[in-house]
N, C-alpha and C positions, 0 to 999 in steps of 0.2 A: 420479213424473214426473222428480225428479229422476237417476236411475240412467242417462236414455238422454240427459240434459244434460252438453256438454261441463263440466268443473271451472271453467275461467276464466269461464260464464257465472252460475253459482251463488253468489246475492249472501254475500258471505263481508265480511272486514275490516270496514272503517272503517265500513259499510253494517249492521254489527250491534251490539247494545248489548256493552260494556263487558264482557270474561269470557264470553263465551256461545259463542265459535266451540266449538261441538261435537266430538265425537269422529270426525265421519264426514268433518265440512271440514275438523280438520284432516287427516285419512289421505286426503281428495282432492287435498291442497297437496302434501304430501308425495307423492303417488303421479304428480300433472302433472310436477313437478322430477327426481323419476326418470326418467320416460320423456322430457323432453330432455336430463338430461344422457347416457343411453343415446346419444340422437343424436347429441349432440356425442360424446361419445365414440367411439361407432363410425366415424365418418368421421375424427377426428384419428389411430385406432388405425389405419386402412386406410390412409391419408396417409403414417403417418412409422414405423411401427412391422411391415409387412409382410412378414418374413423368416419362411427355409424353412428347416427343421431339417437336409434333406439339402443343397441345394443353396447354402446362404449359408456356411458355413465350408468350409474348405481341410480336407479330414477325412485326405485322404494324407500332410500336414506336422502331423499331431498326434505329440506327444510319444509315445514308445512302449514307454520306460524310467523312466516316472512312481512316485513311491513309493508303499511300500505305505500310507502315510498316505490321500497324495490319493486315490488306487484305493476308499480305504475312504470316505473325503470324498464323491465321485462315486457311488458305489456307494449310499451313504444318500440323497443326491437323487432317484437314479433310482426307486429304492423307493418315495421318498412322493411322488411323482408321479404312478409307474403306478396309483394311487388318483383321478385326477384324472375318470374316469366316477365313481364313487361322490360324490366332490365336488358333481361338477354334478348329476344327478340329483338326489341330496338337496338340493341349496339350490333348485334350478328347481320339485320339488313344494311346498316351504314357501311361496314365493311366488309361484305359476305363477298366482294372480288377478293379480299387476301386471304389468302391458304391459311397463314399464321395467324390473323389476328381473329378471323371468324371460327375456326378452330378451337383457338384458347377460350372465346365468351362463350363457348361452348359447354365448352371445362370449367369454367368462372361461375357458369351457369350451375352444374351440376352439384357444386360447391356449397352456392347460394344457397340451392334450395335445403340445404344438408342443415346452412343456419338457420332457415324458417322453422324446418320440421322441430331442432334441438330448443329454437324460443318458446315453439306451442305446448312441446314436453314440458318445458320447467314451470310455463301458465297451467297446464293442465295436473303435474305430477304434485302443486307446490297446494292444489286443493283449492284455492284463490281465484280460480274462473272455473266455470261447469265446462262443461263439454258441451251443454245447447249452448250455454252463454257464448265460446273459442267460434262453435260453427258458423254461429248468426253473426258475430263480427267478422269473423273471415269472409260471410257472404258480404257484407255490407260494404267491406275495402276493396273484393274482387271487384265490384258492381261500377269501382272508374279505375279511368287507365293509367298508367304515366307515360307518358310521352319525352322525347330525349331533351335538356334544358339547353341544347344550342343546335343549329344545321350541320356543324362541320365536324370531318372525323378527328379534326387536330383536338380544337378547344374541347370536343368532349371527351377526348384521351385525358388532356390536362385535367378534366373536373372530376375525371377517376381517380386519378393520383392523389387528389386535395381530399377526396369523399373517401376514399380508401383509406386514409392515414387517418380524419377524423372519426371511420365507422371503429377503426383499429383504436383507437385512445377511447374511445369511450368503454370498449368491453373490457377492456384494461385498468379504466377504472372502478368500474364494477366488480371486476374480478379484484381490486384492493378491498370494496368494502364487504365482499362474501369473505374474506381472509381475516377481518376483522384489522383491516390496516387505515379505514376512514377517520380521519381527524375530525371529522361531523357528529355533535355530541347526538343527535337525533338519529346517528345510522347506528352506535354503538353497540352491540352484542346482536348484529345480524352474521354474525359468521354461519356458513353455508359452503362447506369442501364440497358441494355435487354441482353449487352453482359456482363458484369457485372456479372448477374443472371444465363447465360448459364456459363462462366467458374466455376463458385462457386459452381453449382449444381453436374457439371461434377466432381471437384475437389472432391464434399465430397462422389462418387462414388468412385474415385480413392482411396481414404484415406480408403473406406472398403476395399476392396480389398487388399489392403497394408495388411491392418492388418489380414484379412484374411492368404495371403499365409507368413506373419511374424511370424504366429501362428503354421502352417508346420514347416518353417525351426526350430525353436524351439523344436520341439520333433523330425525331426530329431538331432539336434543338441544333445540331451539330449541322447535319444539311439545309436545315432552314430555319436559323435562328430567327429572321426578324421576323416571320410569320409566328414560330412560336411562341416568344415572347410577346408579342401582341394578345394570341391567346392565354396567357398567362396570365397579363393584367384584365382581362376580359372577363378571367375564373374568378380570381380574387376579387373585383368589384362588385358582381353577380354572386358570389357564391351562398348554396342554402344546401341544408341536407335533402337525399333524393324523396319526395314523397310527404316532406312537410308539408304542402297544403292541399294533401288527400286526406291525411290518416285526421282520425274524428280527434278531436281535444287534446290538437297539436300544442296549444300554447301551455298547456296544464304540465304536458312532458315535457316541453322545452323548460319549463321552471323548476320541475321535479329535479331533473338530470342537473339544472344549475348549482339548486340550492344541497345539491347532495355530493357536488364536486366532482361532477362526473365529466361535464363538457359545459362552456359557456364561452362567451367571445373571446374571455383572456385565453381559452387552454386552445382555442383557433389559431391567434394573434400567435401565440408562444410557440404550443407543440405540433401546431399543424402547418402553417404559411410559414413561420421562419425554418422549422426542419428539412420542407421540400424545397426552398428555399437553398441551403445549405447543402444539399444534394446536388442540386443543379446549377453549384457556381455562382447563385445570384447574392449578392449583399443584402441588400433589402429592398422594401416596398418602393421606397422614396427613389435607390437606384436605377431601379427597374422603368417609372417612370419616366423622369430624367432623361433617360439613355435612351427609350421611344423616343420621347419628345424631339430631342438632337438628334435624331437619326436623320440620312438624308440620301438619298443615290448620286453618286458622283463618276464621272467616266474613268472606266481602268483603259490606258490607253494602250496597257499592253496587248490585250486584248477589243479591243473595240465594241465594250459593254458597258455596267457600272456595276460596283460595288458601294456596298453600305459601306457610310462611317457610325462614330460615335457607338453603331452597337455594339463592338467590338467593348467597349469598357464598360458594357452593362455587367454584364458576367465573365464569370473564369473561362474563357473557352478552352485553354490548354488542361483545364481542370474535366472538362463535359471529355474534349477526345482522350484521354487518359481512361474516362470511366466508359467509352464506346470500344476504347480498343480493347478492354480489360472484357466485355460484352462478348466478342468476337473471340477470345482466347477462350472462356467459359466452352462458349459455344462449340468452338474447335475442338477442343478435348472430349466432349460428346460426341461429336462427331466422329472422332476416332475411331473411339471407344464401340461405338455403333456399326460403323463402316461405310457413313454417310461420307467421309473426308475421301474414298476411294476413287465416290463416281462423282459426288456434288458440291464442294467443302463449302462451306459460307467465306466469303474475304471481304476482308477489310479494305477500304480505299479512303484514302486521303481526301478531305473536300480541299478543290483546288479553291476554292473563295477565300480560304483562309490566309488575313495578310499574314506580307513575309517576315514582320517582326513577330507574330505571335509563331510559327513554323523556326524562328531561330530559337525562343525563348523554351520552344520543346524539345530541340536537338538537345539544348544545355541540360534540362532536366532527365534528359535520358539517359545521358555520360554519366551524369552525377549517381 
């Protein structure tokens, strides 16, 4: 009976004993908080974020004497873009049961394709590649597939969040040296306001998206930390960008984009792993570790189950439910606003898992 019961009606939290919320309430908490923040996101994306890959840049005042650096720079975006069907399909099958998340890579989808189309303009408008030359490579990357780089829907949430934030820093960086802000005495006097405008616009798509699938790993992280965390050291150990060993004369771009300050292992180490990192409560690498390693199941007697130790001091957890409750009030207010809150509102429930020194330690921060 329960399956055709909305989630908010399904007696869950405070209403069950101590430790018990289940496996299924919690993947209905988690799967109601996806499908509003889909909505809110979909509406704030159509709001403020609606540009056209043809018609929103000046594409006749592009640069048209660009070096062969940047050419090679732009040339490796448009590559692992034009993978952006194989992206979405493959993430839309792994979760095509949730309403929310197979909906949003839909949208993620739509988005993608918006950055391919805006890379092939700036290769095609900048004079730098023909139009036979852009088709026959496009055929030639179409010609393999990518395939998802883990089985599980967790660890490849997690590897969106990490590839999202690194796809995000690099057009960022790019967009400094079209600005003429590269401290690279070889990138000097490439300023380019058209390309300028396409990295920064791609960029602040990137930066949604981040925060988008930042916002999953969080409530997983909150109902099931020690799985999540697992998949976290899993991403970090493993991680590569999506389509590096598709796209033809990967290692030529990976050196380009190095030696041009765009992306290299330090701006990983620095502005990718430590920032999501810092989102999600976690200290660092070495933490993170650590806190798996001592991790152990021990019986909660109050309950007659177990509970994890040691994870508990891997990460801030009163810092992760602060940023899920904060999730569900966003959500809320859309709702409102909508008239979603009248018939279905998303709510919020306490994970009973959570020990009861970390549950005092938030009562105090709440008074405060």
């Amino acid at each position: 009976m329960t399956s055709i019961i909305p989630p908010s009606v399904v007696p869950l939290g405070r209403r069950q004993p101590a430790a018990l919320l289940s496996h299924r309430e919690k993947d209905k908490l988690i799967e109601r908080a996806f499908l509003g923040l889909y909505r809110w996101y979909t509406s704030r994306s159509q709001e403020t974020r609606n540009w056209n890959p043809d018609k929103s840049f000046d594409w006749r005042a592009l640069r048209t004497n660009a070096s062969a650096d940047v050419t090679t720079i732009v040339q490796g975006f448009f590559a692992v873009e034009q993978y952006a069907p194989d992206y979405t399909s493959e993430l839309v099958n792994l979760v095509r049961r949730s309403h929310g998340r197979s909906h949003f890579q839909l949208r993620w989808g739509s988005e993608e394709e918006k950055h391919a189309d805006a890379w092939e303009n700036v290769l095609l408008f900048s004079r730098q590649r023909s139009p036979q030359w852009i088709a026959e490579y496009k055929e030639r990357l179409r010609s393999q597939q990518w395939t998802l780089p883990f089985p599980d829907a967790i660890t490849n949430l997690v590897y969106t969040v990490f590839q999202e934030r690194a796809t995000q820093l690099n057009y960022l960086n790019l967009m400094a040296v079209a600005s003429g802000k590269s401290d690279k005495a070889h990138l000097r006097g490439q300023e380019d306001p058209v390309l300028a405008s396409v990295a920064r616009t791609i960029a602040v798509d990137e930066a949604a998206h981040y925060n988008f699938f930042l916002e999953g790993v969080r409530l997983y992280l909150y109902y099931y930390p020690q799985q999540t965390l697992e998949a976290i050291r899993t991403v970090i150990t493993q991680f590569s960008m999506p389509s590096s060993h598709l796209v033809p004369d990967w290692d030529k771009f990976a050196e380009t984009v190095y030696r041009a300050g765009v992306y290299g292992p330090r701006d990983f180490s620095r502005d990718v792993m430590q920032v999501v990192f810092r989102n999600l409560g976690i200290e660092s690498r070495r933490t993170l570790e650590e806190g798996i390693k001592a991790t152990r199941a021990v019986p909660n007697f109050d309950a007659n189950a177990t509970q994890q130790t040691a994870i508990w001091d891997t990460f801030d957890y009163g810092l992760v439910e602060g940023d899920v409750k904060r999730l569900h009030v966003k959500i809320g207010k859309y709702e409102q606003e909508v008239g979603l809150s009248d018939l279905d509102p998303t709510e919020f429930v306490e994970n009973p898992e959570l020990p009861k020194a970390f549950g005092l330690v938030n009562q105090e921060r709440e008074r405060s």
